[in-house]
C-alpha positions in Angstrom: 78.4 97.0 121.4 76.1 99.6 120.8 78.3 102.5 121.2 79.5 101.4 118.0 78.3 103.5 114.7 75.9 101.8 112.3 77.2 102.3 109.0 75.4 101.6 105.4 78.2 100.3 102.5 77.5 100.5 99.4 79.2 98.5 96.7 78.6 98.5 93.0 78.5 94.5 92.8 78.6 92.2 95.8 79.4 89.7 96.3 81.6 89.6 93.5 85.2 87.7 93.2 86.9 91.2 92.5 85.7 92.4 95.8 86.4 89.9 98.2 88.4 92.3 100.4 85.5 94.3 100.5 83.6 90.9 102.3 86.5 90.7 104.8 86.7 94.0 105.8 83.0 94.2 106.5 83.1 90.6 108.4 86.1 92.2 110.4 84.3 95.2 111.2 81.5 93.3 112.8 83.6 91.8 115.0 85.2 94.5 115.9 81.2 95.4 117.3 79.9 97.4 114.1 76.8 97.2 112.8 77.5 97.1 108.8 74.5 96.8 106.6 75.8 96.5 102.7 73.6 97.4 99.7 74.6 97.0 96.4 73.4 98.2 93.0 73.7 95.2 91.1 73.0 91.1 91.9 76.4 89.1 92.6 78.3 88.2 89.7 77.6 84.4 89.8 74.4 82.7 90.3 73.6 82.0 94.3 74.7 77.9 93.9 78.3 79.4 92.6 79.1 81.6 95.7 81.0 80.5 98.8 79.2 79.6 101.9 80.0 83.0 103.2 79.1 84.8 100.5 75.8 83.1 100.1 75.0 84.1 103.6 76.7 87.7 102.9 73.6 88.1 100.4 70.9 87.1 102.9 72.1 90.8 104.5 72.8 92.9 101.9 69.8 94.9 100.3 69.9 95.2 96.5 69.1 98.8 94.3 68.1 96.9 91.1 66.3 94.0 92.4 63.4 96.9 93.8 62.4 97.2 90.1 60.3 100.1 89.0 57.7 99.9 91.7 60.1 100.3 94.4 61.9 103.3 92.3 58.6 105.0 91.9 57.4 104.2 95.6 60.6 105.5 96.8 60.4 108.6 94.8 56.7 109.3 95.9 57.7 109.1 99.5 60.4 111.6 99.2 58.2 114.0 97.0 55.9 113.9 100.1 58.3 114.1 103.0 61.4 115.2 101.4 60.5 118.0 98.7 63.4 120.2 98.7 65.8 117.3 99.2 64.4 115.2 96.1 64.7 119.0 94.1 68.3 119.7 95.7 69.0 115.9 94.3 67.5 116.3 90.9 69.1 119.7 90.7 72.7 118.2 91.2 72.2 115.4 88.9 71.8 117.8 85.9 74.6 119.8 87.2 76.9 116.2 87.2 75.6 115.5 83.1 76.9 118.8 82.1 75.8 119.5 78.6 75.8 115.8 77.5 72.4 113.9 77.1 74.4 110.6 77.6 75.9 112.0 81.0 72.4 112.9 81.9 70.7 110.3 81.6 72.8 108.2 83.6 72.8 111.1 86.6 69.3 110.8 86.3 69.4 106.6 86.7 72.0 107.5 89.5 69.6 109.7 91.1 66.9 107.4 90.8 68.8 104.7 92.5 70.0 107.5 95.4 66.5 108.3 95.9 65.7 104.3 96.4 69.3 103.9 98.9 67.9 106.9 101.0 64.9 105.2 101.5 66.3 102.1 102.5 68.7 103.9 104.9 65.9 105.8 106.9 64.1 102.3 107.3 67.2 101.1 108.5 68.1 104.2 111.0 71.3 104.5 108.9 72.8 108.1 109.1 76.2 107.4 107.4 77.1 105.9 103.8 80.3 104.7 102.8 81.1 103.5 99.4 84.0 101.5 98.5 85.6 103.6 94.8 85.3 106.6 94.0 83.0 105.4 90.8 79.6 105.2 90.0 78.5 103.7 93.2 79.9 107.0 94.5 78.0 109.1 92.7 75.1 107.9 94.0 76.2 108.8 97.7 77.0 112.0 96.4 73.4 112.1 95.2 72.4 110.6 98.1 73.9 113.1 100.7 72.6 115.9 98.6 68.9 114.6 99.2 68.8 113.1 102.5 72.1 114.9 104.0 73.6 111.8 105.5 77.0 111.7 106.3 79.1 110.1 103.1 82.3 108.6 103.0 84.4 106.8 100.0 86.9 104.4 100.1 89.6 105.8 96.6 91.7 103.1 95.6 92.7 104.5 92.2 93.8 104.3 89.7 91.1 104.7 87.2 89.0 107.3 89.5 92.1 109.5 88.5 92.9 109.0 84.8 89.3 110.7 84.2 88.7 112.4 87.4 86.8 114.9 85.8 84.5 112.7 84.1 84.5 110.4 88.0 83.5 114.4 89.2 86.4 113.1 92.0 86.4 116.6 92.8 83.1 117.0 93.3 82.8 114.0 95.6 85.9 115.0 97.3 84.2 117.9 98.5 81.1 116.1 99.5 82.9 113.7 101.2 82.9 114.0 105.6 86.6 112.1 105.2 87.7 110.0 102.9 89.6 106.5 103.0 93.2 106.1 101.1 94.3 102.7 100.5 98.1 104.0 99.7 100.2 107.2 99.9 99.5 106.5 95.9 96.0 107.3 96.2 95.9 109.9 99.0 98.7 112.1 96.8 95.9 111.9 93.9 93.4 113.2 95.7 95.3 116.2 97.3 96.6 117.1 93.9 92.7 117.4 92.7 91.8 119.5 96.0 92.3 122.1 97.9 94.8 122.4 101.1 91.9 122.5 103.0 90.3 119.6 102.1 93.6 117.3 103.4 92.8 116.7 106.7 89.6 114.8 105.5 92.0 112.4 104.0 93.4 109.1 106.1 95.2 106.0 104.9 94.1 102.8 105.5 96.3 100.0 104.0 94.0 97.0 102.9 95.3 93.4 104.1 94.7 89.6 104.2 94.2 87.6 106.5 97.5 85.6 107.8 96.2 82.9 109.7 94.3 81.3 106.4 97.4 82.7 103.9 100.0 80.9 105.7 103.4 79.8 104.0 103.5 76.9 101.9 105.0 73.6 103.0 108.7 73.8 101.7 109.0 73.1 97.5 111.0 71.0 96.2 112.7 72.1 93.3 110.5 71.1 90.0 111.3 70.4 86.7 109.2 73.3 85.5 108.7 76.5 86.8 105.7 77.4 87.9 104.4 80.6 87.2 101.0 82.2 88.8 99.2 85.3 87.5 95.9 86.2 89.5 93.6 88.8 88.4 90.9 90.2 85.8 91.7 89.4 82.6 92.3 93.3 80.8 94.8 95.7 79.6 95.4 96.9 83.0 97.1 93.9 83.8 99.6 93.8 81.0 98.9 90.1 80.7 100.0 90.2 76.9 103.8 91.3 78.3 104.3 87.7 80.9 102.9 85.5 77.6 106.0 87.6 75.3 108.3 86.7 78.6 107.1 83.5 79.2 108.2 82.6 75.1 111.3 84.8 76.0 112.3 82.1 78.5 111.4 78.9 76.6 113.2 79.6 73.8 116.1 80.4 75.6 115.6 76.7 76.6 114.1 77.5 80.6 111.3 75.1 81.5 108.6 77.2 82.9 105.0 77.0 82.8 101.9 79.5 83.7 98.5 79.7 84.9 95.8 82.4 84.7 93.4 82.4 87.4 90.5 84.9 86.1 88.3 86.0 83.5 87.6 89.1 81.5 87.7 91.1 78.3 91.0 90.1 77.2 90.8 86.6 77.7 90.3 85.8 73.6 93.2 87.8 72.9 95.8 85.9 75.5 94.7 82.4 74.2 95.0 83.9 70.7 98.7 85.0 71.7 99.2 81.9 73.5 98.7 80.1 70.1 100.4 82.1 68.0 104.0 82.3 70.1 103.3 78.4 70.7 102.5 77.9 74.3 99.8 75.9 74.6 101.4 73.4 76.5 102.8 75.3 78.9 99.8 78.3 80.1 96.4 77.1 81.5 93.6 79.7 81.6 91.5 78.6 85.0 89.0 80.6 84.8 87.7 82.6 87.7 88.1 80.7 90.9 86.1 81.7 94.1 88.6 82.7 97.3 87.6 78.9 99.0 89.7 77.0 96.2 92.7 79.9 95.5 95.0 78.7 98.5 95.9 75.3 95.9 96.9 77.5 93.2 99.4 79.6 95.5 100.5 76.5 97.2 101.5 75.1 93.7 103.2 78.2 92.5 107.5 78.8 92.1 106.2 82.6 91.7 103.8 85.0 91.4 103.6 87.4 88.6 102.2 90.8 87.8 103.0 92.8 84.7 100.0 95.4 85.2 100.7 99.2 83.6 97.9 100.0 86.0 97.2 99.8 89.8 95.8 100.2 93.3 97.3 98.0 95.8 96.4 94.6 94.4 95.2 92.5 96.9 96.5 89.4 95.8 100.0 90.3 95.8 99.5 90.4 99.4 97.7 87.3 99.6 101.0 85.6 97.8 103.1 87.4 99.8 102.0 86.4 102.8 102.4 82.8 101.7 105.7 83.3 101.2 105.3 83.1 97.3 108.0 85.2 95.4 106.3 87.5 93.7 107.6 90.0 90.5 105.6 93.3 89.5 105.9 96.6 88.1 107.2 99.4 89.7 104.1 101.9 89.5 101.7 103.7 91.2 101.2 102.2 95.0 103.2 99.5 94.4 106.7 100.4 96.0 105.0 101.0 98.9 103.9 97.6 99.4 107.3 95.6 97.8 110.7 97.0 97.6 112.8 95.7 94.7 115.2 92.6 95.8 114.5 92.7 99.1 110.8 91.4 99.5 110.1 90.9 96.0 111.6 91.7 92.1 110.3 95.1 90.6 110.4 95.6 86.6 109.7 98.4 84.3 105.7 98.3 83.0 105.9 97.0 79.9 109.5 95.5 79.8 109.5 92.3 78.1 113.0 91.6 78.8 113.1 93.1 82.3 110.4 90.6 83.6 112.0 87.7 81.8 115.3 88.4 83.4 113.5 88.8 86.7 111.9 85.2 86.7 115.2 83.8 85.2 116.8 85.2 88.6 114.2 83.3 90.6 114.9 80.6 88.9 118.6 80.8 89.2 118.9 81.6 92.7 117.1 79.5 94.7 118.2 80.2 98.1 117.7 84.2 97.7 114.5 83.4 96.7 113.4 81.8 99.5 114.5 84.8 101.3 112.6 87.1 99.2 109.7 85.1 100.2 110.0 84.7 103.4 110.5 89.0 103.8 107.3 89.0 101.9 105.3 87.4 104.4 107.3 89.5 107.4 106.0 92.7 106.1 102.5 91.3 105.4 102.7 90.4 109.2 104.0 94.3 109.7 101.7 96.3 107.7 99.1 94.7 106.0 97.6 92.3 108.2 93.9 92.5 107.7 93.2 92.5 111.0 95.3 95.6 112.4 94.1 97.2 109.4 90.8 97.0 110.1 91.3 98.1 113.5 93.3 101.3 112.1 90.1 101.7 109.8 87.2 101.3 113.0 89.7 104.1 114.2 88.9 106.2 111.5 84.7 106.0 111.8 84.8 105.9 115.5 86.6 109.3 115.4 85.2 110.7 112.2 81.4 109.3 112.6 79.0 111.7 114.9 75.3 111.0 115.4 73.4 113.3 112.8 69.8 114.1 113.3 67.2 111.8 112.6 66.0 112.3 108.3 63.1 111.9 106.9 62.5 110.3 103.9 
């Protein structure tokens, strides 16, 4: 369809097991007739023989910053010194304006300009007029640069919430301003951003609810009631995730003689810590640490789980709650940030209090206990994954979005 807009999307890492949405929203988009190139600043985060099948192909498209080296970043810079002069000096300008005072902050402007530079050239070899990054982080800062040099049209998907803890040191504001519209994944993150800007800026800001896709999440074949408890915790392995507060529950609940169990699918920073913890309150037998798992082999662990947990003190809209959702697995979480949008305590899933050791152990002992409302906690799960955040009427609400806000800018030189 070529009356469809041909968009560049940058990503930070891709493919990468964080950012599988990101690959499903793209693949949706191209069904939906859109010509999506990706670039990304860094390689994927496993080695090629360790992605899935679409992934692997996924990398045969997508065109990658780092991998140009220092000829490409010095060839790319030549050409825009020739063709582009004020642009590059309109570029360079703004990326001593973004370090502020601080050689560390400059330095890495500079690197982000660099790279900007390199993403401009690749766009005008592509006939790409629009970028959209997905964050409001680094990656976006080089759009930022990007649009200052080469004025192409720049969009962001914000999904919060660390873009807003250190929005100045993010320059949200600046981006925000930059920005031709910008993509909210909740009423959470839209509220953020009209908070750091003015009035005038709102209308540039639309919500666009991420989502799964329901015909490969599908509800588990009816469980019979176990012996023990199976507990499921999917995610990056950080203090985001208040991980630390379901291992205190979990002991909680086995002392109080409750047969439960847990597994952590994922990897990251605080991994050493949780099997530390695990071994100190004595639970070695009953919480496996699985490792990262790519999104081919994630169905079993859902299928296999009584309920889905997630202690986080910090959020977007996570993803996978959705995913368990829609497979009609019960899941608990904390009551912050975009959350309550997405699951409404008791009646589509069990809400506690961030950091409430207690709170989550008496919301898994009600799981446990009551069986029946359970299964219709799950089951209302799934209905308003089917309502709101199916991934396919989302990413028609979002081809909305760039049909309307994308217009054919003049052709750029680079």
């Amino acid at each position: 369809m070529s009356d469809r807009p041909k968009i560049a999307y940058l990503i930070s890492q891709y493919p990468a097991i964080s950012h599988t949405f990101i690959l499903r929203e793209i693949l949706e988009l191209r069904h939906l007739g859109f010509s999506i190139l990706p670039a990304s600043i860094n390689a994927p985060d496993r080695p090629v023989d360790q992605l899935t099948a679409l992934e692997r192909e996924e990398t045969k498209n997508t065109w990658y910053v780092k991998r140009q080296g220092v000829r490409g970043a010095l060839s790319a810079l030549l050409t825009t010194l020739i063709t582009q002069p004020k642009g590059l000096g309109r570029g360079f300008a703004k990326a001593l304006k973004l370090g502020g005072t601080d050689l560390g902050k400059i330095a890495k402007n500079l690197a982000y300009f660099v790279e900007a530079v390199m993403l401009g050239c690749w766009m005008r070899r592509e006939n790409l007029h629009h970028l959209h990054v997905h964050f409001a982080t680094p990656a976006a800062t080089v759009g930022l640069l990007a649009k200052s040099i080469f004025n192409v049209g720049f969009s962001f998907t914000v999904h919060g919430p660390d873009e807003f803890y250190d929005a100045p040191g993010y320059r949200l504001a600046e981006k925000l301003a930059a920005a031709n519209f910008v993509i909210c994944i909740s009423h959470y993150a839209r509220s953020q951003i009209m908070k750091l800007s003015p009035v005038s800026q709102w209308d540039k800001y639309e919500i666009c609810r991420l989502g799964v896709d329901t015909d490969r999440f599908t509800p588990r074949h009816a469980r019979p009631a176990g012996e023990v408890f199976e507990l499921l915790c999917v995610g990056r392995l950080t203090p985001a995730k208040g991980q630390h507060i379901l291992l205190d529950a979990l002991a909680l609940l086995i002392a109080a003689g409750r047969k439960a169990s847990l597994t952590f699918v994922g990897n990251g920073p605080d991994r050493d810590s949780l099997e530390s913890q695990t071994l100190r309150l004595g639970l070695s037998n009953s919480v496996e640490f699985a490792g990262a798992v790519n999104q081919d082999r994630i169905l079993e662990y859902y299928t296999r789980a009584d309920a889905f947990v997630l202690p986080s003190f910090a959020e977007g809209l996570p993803v996978v709650l959705m995913e368990a959702m829609a497979m009609e697995v019960p899941c608990i979480t904390t009551h912050i940030t975009g959350v309550p949008e997405l699951i409404q305590n008791g009646a589509n899933g069990c809400l506690t209090a961030p950091s409430d050791v207690e709170g989550l152990a008496k919301a898994i002992e009600f799981l446990i206990d009551q069986p029946e409302q359970s299964r219709q906690i799950a089951q209302a799960g799934r209905t308003t994954i089917l309502a709101d955040y199916k991934l396919s009427n989302s990413v028609d609400k979002l081809s909305g979005v760039f049909a309307k806000r994308l217009w054919k800018s003049k052709p750029y030189q680079c």
